[in-house]
C-alpha positions in Angstrom: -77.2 -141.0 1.1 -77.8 -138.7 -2.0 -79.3 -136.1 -0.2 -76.3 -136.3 2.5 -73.6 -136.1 -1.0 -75.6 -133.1 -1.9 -75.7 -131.2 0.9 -71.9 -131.5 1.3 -71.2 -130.8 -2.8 -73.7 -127.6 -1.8 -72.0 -126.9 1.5 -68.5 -127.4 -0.1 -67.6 -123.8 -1.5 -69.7 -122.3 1.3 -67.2 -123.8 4.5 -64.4 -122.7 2.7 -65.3 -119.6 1.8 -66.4 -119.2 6.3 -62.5 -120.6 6.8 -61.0 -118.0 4.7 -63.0 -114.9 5.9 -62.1 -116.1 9.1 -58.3 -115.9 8.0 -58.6 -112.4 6.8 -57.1 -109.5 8.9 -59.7 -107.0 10.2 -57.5 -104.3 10.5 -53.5 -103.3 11.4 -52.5 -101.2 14.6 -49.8 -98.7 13.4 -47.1 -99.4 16.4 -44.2 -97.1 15.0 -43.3 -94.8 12.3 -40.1 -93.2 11.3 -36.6 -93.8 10.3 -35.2 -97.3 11.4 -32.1 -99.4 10.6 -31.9 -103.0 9.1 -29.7 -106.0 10.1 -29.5 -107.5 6.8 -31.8 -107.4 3.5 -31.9 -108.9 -0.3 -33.5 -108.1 -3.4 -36.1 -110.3 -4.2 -38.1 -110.0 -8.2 -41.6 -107.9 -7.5 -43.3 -107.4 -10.8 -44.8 -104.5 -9.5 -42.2 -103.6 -7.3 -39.6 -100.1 -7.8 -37.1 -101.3 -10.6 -39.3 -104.8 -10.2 -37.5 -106.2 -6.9 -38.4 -105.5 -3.6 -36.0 -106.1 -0.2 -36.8 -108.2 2.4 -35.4 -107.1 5.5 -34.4 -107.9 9.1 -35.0 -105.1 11.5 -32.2 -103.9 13.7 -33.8 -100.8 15.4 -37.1 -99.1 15.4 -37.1 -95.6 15.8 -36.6 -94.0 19.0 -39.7 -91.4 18.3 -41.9 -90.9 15.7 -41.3 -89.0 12.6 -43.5 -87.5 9.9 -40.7 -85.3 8.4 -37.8 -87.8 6.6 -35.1 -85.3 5.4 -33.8 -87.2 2.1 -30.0 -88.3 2.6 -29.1 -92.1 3.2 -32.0 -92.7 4.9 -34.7 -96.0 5.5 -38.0 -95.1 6.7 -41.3 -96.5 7.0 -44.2 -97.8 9.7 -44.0 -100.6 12.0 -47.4 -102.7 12.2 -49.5 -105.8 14.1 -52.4 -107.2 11.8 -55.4 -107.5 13.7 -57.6 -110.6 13.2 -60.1 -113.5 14.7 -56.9 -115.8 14.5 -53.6 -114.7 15.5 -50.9 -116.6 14.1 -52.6 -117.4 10.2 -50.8 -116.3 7.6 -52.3 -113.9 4.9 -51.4 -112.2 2.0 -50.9 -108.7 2.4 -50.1 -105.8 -0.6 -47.7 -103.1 1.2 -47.8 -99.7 -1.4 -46.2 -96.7 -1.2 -47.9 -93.9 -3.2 -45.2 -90.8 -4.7 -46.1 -86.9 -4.7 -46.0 -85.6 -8.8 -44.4 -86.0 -10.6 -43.6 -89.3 -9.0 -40.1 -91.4 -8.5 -38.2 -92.5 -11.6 -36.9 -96.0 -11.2 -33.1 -95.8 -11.2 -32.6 -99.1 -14.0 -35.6 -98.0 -16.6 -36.0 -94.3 -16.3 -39.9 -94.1 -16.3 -41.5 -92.4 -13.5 -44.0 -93.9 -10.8 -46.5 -92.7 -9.1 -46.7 -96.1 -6.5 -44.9 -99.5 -6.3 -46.4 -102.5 -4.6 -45.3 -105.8 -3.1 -46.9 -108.9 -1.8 -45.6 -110.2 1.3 -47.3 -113.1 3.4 -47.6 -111.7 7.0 -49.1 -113.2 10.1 -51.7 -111.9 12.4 -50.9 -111.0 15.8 -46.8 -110.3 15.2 -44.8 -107.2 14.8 -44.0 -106.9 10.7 -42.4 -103.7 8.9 -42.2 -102.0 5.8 -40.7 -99.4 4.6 -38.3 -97.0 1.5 -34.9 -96.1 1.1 -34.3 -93.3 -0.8 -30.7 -95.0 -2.0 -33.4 -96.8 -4.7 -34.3 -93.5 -6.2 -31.6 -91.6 -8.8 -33.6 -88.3 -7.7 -36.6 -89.0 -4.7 -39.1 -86.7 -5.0 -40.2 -84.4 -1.8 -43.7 -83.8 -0.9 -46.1 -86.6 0.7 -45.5 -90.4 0.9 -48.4 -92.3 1.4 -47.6 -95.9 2.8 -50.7 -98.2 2.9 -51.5 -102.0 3.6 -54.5 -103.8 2.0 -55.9 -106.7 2.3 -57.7 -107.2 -1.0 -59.7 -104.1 -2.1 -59.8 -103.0 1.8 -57.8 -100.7 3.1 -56.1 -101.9 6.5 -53.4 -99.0 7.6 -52.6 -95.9 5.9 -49.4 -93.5 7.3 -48.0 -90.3 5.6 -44.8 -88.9 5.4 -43.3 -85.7 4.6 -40.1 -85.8 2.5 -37.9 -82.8 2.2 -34.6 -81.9 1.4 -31.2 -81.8 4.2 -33.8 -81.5 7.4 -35.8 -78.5 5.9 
């Protein structure tokens, strides 16, 4: 009986650490990128997030083709995703950033300047999710490259650029 106790005290941490590796996404399938349009959204608080909020969104329509150049004006843009993984339909953690060209984006509430913002969102493997900017969150967006990325972690999962620049130059 002791030996049976120990081997599951021992065995314990190991199992759950096997259940949540096989939890974890392997990898996200970039299935659109562009400008879209939302049905509805909120703010919700993001510590790390632009102006600390982020918005959670309902997507109304994907873009009819993809788009690398986003002309700034009152625009949303961003990439349309599946997470790949050994279990479709568990629910994991994932960090969405966007990365800003220099000098970076100045937050419209405090005035300092960023070179990325991040949220957390809890996302499940095998569905369609989205993420994405709108430059209405920016006093003055910057133009140059937007790097959007997903990460699981320290691992890098899905990484899409954009090229901002002024009126559709």
């Amino acid at each position: 009986m002791r030996i049976l106790l120990r081997a599951i005290l021992l065995c314990g941490p190991l199992l759950a650490w096997h259940a949540a590796a096989q939890t974890a996404a392997t990898g996200a399938r970039l299935t659109w990128y562009g400008i879209y349009t939302v049905e509805t959204s909120r703010l919700e608080d993001e510590p790390n997030g632009l102006n600390s909020k982020k918005w959670r969104s309902t997507l109304r329509r994907k873009p009819e083709t993809n788009r690398d150049r986003i002309p700034i004006g009152d625009t949303r843009f961003g990439i349309g995703f599946v997470l790949t993984g050994p279990v479709t339909g568990a629910k994991m953690r994932v960090r969405a950033v966007v990365r800003f060209p220099l000098p970076g984006a100045r937050e419209a509430t405090s005035g300092h300047m960023r070179l990325a913002e991040e949220a957390s969102f809890d996302w499940t493997v095998g569905q369609e999710h989205f993420f994405g900017e709108r430059f209405a969150d920016f006093p003055d967006p910057p133009t140059g490259v937007w790097t959007f990325q997903l990460w699981d972690g320290d691992r890098l999962l899905l990484e899409k650029s954009f090229t901002v620049v002024m009126d559709g130059t």
